[in-house]
Biopython code that builds the backbone (N, CA, C, O; Angstrom):
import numpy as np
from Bio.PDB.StructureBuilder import StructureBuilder

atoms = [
    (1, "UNK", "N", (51.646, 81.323, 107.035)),
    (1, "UNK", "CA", (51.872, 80.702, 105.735)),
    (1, "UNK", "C", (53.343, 80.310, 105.625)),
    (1, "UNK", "O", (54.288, 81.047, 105.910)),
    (2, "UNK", "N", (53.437, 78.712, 105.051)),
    (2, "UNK", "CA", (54.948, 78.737, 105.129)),
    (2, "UNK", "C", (55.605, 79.350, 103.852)),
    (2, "UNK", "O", (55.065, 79.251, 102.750)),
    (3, "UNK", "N", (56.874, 80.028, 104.064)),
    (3, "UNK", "CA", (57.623, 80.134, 103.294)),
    (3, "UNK", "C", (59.011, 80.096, 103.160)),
    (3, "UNK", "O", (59.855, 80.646, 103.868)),
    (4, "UNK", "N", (59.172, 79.338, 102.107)),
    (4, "UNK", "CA", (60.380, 78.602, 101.311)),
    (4, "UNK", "C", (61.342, 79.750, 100.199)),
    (4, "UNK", "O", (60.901, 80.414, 99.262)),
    (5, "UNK", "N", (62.951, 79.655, 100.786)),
    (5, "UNK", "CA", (63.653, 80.252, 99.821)),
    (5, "UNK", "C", (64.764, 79.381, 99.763)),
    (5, "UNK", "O", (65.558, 79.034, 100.638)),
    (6, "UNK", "N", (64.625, 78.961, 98.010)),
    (6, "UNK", "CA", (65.880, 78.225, 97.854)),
    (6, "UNK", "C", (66.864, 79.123, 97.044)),
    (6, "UNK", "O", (66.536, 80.218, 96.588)),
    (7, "UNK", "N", (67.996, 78.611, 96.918)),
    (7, "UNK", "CA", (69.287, 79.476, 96.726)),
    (7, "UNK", "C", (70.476, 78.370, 96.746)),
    (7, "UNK", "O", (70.365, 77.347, 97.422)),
    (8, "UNK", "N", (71.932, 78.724, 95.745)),
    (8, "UNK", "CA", (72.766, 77.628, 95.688)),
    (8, "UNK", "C", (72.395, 77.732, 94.186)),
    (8, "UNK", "O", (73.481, 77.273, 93.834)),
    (9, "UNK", "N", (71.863, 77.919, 93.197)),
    (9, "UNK", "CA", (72.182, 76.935, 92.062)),
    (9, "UNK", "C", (73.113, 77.806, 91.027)),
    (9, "UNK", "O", (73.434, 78.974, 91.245)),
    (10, "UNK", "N", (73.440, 77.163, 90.034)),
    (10, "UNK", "CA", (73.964, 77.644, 89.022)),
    (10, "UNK", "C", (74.390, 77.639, 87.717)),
    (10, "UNK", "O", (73.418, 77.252, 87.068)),
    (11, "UNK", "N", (75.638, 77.935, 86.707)),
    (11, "UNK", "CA", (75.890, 76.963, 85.753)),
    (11, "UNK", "C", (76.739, 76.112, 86.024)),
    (11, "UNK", "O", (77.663, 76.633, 86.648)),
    (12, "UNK", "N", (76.886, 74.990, 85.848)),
    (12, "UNK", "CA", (78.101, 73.805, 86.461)),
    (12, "UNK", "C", (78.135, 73.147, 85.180)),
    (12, "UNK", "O", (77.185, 73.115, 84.398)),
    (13, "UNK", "N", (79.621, 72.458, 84.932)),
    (13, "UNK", "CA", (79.744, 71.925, 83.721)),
    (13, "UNK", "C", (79.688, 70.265, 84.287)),
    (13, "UNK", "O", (79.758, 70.081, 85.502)),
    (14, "UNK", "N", (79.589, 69.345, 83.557)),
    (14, "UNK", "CA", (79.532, 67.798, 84.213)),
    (14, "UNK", "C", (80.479, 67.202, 84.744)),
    (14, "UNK", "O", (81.610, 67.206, 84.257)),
    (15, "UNK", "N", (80.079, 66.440, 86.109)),
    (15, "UNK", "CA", (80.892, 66.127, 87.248)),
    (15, "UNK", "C", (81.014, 66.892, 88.154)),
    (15, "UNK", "O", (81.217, 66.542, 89.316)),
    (16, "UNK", "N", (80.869, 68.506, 87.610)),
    (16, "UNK", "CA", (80.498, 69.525, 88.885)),
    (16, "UNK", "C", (79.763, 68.942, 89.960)),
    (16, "UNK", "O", (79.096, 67.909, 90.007)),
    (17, "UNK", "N", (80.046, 69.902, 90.902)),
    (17, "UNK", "CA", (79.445, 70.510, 92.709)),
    (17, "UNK", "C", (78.495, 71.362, 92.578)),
    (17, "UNK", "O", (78.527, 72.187, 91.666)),
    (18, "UNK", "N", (77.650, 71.316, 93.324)),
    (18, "UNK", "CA", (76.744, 72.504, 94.130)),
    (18, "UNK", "C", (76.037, 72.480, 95.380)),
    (18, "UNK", "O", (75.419, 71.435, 95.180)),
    (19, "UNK", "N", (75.704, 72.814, 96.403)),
    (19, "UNK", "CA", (74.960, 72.974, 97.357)),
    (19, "UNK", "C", (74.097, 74.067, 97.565)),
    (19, "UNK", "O", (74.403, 75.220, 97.866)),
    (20, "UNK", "N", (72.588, 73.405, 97.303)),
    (20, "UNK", "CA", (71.459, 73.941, 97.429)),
    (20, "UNK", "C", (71.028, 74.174, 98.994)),
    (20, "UNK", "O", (70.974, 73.288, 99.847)),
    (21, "UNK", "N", (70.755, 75.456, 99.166)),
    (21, "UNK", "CA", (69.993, 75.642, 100.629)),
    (21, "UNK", "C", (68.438, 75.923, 100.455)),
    (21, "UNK", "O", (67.938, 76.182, 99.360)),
    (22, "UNK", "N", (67.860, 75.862, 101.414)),
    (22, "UNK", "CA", (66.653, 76.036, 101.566)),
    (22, "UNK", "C", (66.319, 76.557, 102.671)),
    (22, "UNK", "O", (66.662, 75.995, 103.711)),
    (23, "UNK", "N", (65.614, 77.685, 102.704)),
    (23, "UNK", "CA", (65.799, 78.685, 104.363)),
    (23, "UNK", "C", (63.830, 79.256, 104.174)),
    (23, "UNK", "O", (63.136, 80.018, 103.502)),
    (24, "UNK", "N", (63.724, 78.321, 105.206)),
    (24, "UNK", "CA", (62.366, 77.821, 106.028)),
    (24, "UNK", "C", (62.105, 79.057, 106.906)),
    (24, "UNK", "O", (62.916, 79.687, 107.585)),
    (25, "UNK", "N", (60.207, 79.349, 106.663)),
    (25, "UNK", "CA", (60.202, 80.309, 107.622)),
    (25, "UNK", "C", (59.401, 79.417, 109.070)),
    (25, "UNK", "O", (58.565, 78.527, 108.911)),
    (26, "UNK", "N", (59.792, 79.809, 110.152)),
    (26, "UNK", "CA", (59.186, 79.134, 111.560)),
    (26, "UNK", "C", (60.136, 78.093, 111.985)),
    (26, "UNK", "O", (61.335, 78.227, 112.227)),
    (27, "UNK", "N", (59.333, 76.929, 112.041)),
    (27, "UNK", "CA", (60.288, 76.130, 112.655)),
    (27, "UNK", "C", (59.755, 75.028, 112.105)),
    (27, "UNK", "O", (59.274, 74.129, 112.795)),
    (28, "UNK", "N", (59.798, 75.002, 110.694)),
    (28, "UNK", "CA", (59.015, 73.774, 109.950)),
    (28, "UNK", "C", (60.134, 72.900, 109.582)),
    (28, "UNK", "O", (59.770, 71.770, 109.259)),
    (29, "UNK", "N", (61.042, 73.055, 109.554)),
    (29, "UNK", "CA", (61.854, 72.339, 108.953)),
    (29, "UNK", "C", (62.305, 71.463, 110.414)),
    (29, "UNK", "O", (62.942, 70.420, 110.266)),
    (30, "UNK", "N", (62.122, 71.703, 111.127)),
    (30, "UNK", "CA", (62.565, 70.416, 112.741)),
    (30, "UNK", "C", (60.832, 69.908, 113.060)),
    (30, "UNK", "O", (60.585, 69.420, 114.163)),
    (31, "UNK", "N", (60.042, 70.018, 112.335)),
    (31, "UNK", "CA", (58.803, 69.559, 112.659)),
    (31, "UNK", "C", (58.339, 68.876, 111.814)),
    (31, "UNK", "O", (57.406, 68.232, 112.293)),
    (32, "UNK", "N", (58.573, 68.558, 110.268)),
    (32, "UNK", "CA", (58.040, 68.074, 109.141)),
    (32, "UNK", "C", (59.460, 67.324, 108.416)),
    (32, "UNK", "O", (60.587, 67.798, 108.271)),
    (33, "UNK", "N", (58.992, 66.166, 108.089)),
    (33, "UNK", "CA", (59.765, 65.564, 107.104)),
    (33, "UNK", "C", (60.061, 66.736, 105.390)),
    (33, "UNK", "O", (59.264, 67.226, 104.590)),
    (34, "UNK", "N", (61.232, 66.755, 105.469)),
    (34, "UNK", "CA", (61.267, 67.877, 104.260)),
    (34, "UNK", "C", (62.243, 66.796, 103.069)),
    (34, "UNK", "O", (62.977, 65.817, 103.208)),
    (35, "UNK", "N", (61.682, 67.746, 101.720)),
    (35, "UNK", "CA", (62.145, 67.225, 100.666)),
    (35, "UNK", "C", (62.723, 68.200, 99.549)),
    (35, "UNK", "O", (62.598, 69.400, 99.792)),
    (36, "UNK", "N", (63.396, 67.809, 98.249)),
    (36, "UNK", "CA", (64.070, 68.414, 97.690)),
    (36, "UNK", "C", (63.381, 67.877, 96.457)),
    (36, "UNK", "O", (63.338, 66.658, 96.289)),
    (37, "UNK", "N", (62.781, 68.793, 95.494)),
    (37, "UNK", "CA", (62.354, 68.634, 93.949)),
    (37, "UNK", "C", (62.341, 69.196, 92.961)),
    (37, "UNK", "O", (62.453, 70.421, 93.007)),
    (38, "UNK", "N", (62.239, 68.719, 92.043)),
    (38, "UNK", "CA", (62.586, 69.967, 90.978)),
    (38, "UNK", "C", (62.073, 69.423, 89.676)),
    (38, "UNK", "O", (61.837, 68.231, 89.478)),
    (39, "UNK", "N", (61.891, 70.577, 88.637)),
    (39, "UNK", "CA", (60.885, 70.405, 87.580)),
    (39, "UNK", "C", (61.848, 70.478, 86.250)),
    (39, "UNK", "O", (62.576, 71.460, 86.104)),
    (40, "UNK", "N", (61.835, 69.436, 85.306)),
    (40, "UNK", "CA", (62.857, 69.940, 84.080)),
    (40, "UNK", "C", (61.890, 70.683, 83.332)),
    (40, "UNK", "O", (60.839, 71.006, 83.887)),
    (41, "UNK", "N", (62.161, 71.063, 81.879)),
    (41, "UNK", "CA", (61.394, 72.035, 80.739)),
    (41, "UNK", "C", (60.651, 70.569, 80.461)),
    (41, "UNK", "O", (61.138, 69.443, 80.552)),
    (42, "UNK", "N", (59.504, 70.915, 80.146)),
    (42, "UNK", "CA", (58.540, 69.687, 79.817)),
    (42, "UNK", "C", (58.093, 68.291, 80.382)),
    (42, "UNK", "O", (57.494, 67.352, 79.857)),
    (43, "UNK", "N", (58.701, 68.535, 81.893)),
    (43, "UNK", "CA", (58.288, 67.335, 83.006)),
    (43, "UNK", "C", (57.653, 67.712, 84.284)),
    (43, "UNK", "O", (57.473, 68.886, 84.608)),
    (44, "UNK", "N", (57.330, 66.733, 84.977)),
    (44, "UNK", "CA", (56.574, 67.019, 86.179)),
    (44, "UNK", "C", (57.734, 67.177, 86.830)),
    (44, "UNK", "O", (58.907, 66.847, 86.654)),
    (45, "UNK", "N", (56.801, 68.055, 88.019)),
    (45, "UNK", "CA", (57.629, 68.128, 89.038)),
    (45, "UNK", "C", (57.936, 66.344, 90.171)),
    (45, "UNK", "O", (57.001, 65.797, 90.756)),
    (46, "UNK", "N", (58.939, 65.971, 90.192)),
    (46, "UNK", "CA", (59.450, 65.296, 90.968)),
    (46, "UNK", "C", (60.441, 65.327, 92.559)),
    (46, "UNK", "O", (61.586, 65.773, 92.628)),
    (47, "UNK", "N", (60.004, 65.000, 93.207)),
    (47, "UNK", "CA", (60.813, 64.703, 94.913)),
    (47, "UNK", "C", (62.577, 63.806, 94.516)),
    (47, "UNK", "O", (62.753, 62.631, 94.194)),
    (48, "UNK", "N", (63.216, 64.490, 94.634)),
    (48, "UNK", "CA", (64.341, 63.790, 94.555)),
    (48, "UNK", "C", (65.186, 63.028, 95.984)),
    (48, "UNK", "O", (65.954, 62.068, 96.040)),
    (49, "UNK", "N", (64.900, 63.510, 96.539)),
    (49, "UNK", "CA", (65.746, 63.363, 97.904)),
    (49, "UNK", "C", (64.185, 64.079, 98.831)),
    (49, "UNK", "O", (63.304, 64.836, 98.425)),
    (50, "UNK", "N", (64.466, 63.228, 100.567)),
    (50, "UNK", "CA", (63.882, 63.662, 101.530)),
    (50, "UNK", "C", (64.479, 63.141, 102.733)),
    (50, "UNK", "O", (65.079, 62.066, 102.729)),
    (51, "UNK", "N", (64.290, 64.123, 104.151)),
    (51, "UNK", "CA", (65.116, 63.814, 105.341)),
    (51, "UNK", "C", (63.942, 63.929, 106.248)),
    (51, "UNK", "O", (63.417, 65.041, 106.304)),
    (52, "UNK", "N", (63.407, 62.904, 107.016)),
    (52, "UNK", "CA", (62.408, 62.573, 108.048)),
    (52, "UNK", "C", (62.488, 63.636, 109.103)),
    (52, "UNK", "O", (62.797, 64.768, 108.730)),
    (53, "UNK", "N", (62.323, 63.482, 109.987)),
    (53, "UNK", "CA", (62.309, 64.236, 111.146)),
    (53, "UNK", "C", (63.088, 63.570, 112.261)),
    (53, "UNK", "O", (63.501, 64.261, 113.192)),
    (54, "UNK", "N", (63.325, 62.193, 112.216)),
    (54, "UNK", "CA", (64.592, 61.668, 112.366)),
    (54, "UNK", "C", (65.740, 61.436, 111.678)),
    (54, "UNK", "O", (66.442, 60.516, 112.098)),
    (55, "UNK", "N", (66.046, 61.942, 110.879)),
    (55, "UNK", "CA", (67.132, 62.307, 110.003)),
    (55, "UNK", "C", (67.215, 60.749, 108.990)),
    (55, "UNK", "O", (68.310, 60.781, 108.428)),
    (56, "UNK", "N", (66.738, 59.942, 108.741)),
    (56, "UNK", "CA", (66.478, 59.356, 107.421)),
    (56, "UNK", "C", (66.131, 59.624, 105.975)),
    (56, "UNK", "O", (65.072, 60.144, 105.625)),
    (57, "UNK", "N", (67.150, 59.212, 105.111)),
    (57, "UNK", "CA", (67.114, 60.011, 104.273)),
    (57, "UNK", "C", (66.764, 59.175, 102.796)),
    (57, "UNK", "O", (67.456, 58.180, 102.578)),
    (58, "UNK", "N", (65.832, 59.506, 101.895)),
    (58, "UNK", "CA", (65.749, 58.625, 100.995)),
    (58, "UNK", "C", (65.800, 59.562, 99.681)),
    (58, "UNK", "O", (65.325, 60.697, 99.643)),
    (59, "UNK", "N", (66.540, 58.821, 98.462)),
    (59, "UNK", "CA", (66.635, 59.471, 97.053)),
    (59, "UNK", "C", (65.378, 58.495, 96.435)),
    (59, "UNK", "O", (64.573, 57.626, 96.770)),
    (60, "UNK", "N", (65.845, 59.328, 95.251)),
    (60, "UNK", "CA", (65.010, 58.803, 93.597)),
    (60, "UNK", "C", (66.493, 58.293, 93.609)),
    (60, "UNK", "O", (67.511, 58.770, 94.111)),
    (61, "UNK", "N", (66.180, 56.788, 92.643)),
    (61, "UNK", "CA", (67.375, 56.416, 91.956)),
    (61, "UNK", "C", (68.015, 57.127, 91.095)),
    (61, "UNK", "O", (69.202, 57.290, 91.381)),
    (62, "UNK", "N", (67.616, 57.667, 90.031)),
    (62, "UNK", "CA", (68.895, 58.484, 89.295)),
    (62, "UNK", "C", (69.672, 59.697, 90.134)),
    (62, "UNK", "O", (70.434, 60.442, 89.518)),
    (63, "UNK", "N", (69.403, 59.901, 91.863)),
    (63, "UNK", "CA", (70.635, 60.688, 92.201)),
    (63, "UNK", "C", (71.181, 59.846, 93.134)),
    (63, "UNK", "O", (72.211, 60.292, 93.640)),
    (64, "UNK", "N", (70.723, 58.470, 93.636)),
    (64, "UNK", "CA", (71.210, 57.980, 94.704)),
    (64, "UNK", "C", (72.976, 57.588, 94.830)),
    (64, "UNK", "O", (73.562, 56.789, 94.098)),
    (65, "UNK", "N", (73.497, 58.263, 95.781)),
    (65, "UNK", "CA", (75.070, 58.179, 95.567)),
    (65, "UNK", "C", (76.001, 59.106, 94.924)),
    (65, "UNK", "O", (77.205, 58.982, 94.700)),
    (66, "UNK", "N", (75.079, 60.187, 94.641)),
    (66, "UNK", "CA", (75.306, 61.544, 93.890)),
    (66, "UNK", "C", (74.953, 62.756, 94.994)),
    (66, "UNK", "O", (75.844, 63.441, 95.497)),
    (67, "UNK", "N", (73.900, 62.883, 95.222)),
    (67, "UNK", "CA", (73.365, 64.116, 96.204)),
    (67, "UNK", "C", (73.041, 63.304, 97.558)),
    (67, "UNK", "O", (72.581, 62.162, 97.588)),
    (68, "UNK", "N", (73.348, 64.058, 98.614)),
    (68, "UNK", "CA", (72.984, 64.034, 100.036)),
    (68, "UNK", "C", (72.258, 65.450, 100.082)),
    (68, "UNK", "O", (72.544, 66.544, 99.597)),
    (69, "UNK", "N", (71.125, 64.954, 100.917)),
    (69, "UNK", "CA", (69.968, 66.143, 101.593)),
    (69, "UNK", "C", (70.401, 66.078, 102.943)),
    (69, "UNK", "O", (70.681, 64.961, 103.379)),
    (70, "UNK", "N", (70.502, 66.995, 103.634)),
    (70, "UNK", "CA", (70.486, 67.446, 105.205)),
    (70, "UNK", "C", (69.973, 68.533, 105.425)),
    (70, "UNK", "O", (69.585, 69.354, 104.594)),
    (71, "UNK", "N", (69.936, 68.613, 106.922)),
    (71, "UNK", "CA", (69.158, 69.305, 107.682)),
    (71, "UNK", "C", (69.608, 70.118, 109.117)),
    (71, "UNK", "O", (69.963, 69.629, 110.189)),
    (72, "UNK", "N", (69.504, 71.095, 108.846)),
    (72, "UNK", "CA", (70.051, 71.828, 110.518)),
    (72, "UNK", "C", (68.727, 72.683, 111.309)),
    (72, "UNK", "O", (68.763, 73.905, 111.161)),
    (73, "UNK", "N", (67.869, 72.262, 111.920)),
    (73, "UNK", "CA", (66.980, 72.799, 112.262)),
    (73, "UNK", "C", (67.242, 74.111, 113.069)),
    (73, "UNK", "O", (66.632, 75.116, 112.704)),
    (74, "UNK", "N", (67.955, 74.179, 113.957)),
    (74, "UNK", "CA", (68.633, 74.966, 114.684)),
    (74, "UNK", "C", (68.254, 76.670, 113.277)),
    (74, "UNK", "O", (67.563, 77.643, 113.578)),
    (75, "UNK", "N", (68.948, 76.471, 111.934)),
    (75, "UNK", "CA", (69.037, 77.199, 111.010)),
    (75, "UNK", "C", (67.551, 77.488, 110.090)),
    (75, "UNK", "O", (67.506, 78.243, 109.118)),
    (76, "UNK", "N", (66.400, 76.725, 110.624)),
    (76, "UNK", "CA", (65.591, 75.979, 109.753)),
    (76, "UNK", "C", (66.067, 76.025, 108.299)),
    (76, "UNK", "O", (65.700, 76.993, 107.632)),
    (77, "UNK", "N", (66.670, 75.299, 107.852)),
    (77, "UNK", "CA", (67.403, 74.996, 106.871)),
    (77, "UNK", "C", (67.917, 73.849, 105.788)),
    (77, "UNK", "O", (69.097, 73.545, 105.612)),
    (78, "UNK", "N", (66.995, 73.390, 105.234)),
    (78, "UNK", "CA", (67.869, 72.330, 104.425)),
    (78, "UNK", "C", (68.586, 72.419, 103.013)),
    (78, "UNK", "O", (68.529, 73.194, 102.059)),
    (79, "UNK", "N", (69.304, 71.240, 103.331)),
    (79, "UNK", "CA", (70.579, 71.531, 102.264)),
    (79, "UNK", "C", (70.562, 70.213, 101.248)),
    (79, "UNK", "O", (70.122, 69.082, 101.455)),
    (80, "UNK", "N", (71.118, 70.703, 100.230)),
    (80, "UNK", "CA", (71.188, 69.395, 99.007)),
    (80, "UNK", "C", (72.550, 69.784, 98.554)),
    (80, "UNK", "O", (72.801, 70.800, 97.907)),
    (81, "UNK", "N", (73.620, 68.671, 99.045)),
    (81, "UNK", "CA", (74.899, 68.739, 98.058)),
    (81, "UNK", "C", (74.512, 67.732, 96.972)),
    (81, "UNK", "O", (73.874, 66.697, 97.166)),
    (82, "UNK", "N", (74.934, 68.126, 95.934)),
    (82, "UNK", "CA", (75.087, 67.602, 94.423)),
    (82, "UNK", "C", (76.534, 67.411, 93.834)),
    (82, "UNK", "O", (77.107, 68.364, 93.306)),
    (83, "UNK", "N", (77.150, 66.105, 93.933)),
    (83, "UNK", "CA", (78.061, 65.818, 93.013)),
    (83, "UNK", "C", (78.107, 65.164, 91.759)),
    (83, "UNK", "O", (77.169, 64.407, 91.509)),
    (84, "UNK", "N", (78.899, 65.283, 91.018)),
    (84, "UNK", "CA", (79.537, 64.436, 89.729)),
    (84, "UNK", "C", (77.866, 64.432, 89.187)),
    (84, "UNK", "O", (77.077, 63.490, 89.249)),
    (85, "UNK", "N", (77.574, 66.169, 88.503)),
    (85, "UNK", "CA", (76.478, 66.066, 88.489)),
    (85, "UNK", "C", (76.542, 66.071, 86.519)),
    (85, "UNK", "O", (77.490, 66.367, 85.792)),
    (86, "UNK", "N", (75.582, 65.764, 86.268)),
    (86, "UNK", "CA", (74.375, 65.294, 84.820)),
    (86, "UNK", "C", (73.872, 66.456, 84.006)),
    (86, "UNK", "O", (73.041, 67.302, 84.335)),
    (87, "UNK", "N", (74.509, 66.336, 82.928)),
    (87, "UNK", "CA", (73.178, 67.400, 82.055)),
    (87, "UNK", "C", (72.114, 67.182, 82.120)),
    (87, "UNK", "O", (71.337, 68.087, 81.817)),
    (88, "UNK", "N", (71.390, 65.400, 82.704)),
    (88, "UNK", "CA", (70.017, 65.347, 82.858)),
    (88, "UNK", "C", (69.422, 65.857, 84.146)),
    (88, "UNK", "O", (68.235, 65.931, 84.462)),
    (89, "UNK", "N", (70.797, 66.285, 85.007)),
    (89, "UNK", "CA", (70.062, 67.458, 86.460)),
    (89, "UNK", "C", (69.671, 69.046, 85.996)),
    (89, "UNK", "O", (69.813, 70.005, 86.755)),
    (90, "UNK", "N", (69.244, 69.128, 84.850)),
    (90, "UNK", "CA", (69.270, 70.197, 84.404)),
    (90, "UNK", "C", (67.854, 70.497, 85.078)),
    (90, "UNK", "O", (66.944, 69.775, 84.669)),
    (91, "UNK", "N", (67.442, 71.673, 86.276)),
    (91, "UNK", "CA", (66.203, 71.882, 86.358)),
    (91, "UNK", "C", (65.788, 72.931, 87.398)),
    (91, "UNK", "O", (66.579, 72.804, 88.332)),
    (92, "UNK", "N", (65.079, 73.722, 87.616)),
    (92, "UNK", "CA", (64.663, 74.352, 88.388)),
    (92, "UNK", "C", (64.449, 73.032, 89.903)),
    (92, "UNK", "O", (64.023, 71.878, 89.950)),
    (93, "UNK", "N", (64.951, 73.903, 90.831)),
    (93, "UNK", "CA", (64.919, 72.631, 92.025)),
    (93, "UNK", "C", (64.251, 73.779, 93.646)),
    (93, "UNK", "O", (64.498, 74.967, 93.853)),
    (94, "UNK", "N", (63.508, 72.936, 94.392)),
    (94, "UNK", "CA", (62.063, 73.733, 94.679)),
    (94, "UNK", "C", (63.011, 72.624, 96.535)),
    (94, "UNK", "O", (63.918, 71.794, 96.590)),
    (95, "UNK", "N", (62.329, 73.128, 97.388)),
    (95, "UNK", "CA", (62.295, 72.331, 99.045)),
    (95, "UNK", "C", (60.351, 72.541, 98.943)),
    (95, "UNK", "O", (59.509, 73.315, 98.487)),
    (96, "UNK", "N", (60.445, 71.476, 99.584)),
    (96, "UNK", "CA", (59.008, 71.535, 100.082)),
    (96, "UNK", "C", (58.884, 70.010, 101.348)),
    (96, "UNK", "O", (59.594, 69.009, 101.441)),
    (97, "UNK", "N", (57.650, 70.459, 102.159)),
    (97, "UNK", "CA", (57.648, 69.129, 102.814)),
    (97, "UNK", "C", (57.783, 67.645, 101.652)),
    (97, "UNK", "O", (57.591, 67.664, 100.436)),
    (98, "UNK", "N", (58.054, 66.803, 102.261)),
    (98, "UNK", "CA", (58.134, 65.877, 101.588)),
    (98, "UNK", "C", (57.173, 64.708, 101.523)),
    (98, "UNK", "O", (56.247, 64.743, 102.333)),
    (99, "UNK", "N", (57.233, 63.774, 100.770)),
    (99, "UNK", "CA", (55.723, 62.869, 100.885)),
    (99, "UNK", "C", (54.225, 63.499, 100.870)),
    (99, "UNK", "O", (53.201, 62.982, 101.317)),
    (100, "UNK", "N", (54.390, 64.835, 100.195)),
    (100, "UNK", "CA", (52.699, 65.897, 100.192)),
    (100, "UNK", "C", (53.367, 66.969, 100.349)),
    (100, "UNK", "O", (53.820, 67.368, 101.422)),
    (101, "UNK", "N", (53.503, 67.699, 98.888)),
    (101, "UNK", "CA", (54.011, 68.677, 99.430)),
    (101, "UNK", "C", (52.814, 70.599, 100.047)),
    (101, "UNK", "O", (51.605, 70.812, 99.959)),
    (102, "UNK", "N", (53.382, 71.046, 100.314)),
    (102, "UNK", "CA", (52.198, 72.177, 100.666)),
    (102, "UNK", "C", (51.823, 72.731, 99.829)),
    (102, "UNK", "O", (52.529, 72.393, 98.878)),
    (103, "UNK", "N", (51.071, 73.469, 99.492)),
    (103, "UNK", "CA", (50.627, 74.288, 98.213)),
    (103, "UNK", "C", (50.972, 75.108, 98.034)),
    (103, "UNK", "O", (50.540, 75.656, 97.020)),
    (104, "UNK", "N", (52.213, 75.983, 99.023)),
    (104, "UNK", "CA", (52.693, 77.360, 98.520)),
    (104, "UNK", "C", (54.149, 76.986, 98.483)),
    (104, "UNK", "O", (54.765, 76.567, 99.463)),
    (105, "UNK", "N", (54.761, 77.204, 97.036)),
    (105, "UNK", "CA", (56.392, 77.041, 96.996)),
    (105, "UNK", "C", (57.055, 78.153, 96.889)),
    (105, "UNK", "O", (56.536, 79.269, 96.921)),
    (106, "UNK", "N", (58.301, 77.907, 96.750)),
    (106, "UNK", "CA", (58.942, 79.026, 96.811)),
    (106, "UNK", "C", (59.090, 79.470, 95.282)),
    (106, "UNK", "O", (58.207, 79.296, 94.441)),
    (107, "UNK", "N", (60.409, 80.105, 95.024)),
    (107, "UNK", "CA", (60.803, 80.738, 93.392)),
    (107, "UNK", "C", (61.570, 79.617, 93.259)),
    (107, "UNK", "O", (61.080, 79.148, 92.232)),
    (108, "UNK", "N", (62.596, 78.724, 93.648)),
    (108, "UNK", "CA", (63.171, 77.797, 93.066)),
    (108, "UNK", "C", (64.810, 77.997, 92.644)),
    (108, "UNK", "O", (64.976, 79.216, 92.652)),
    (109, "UNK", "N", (65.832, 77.469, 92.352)),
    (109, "UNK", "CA", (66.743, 77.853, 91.748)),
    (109, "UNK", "C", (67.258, 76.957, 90.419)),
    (109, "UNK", "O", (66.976, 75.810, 90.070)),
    (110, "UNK", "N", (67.869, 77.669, 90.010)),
    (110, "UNK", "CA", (67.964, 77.369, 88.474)),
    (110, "UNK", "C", (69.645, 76.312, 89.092)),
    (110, "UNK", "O", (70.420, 76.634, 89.993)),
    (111, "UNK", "N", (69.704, 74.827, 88.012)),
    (111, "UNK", "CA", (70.310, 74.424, 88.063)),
    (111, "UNK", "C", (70.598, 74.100, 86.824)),
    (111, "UNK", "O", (69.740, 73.465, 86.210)),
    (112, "UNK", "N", (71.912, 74.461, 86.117)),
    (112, "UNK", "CA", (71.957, 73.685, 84.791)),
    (112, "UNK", "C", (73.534, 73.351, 84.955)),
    (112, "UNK", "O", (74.267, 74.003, 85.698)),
    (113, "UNK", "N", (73.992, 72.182, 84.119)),
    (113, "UNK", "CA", (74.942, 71.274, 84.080)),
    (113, "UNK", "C", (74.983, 70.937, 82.432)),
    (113, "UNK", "O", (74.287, 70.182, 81.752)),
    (114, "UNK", "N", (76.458, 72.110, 81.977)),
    (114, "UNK", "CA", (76.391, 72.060, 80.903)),
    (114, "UNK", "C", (77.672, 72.573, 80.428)),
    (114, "UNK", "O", (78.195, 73.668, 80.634)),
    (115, "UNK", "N", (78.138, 71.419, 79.650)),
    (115, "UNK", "CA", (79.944, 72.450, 79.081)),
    (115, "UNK", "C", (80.044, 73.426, 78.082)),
    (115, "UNK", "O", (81.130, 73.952, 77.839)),
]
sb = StructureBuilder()
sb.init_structure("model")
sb.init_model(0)
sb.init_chain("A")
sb.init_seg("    ")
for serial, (resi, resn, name, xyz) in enumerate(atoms, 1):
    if name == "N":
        sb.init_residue(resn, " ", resi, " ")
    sb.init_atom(name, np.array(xyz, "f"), 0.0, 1.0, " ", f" {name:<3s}", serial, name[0])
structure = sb.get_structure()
């Protein structure tokens, strides 16, 4: 069964930093296109960012040019830096494969962006 632990988040005031990790059990993360999503209070969950298995990387427009997703398989590990970040990034933020995600997630980490 795979399992997902994300970690990295916190309180950040706006324009803040953070880097989200995600620590993969096996070796799923160098075998599967992986993604980065997250759920606000009263929205769906959404894919924000994802990194192929050839390292291509695609956002949602409201972070494009803000967050980079990467990947170190070696670590099974992916990462989400977040800059010059939004009170509207306010959200619990989840890794899962990307484009479908699996049915078992992890706990998630709390991200809020707030002065």
């Amino acid at each position: 069964q795979v399992q997902l632990v994300e970690s990295g988040g916190g309180l950040v005031q706006p324009g803040g930093s953070l880097r989200l990790s995600c620590a993969a059990s096996g070796s799923i993360v160098s075998a599967y296109h992986m993604g980065w999503y997250r759920q606000a209070p009263g929205k769906q969950r959404e894919q924000v960012a994802a990194i192929t298995s050839v390292y291509k990387t695609t956002y949602v427009d409201s972070v494009k040019g803000r967050f980079t997703i990467s990947r170190d398989n070696a670590k099974n590990t992916v990462y989400l830096q977040m800059n010059s970040l939004k009170p509207e990034d306010t959200a619990v933020y989840y890794c899962n494969r990307a484009f479908g995600a699996w049915a078992s997630w992890g706990q998630g980490t709390q991200v809020t962006v707030s002065s």
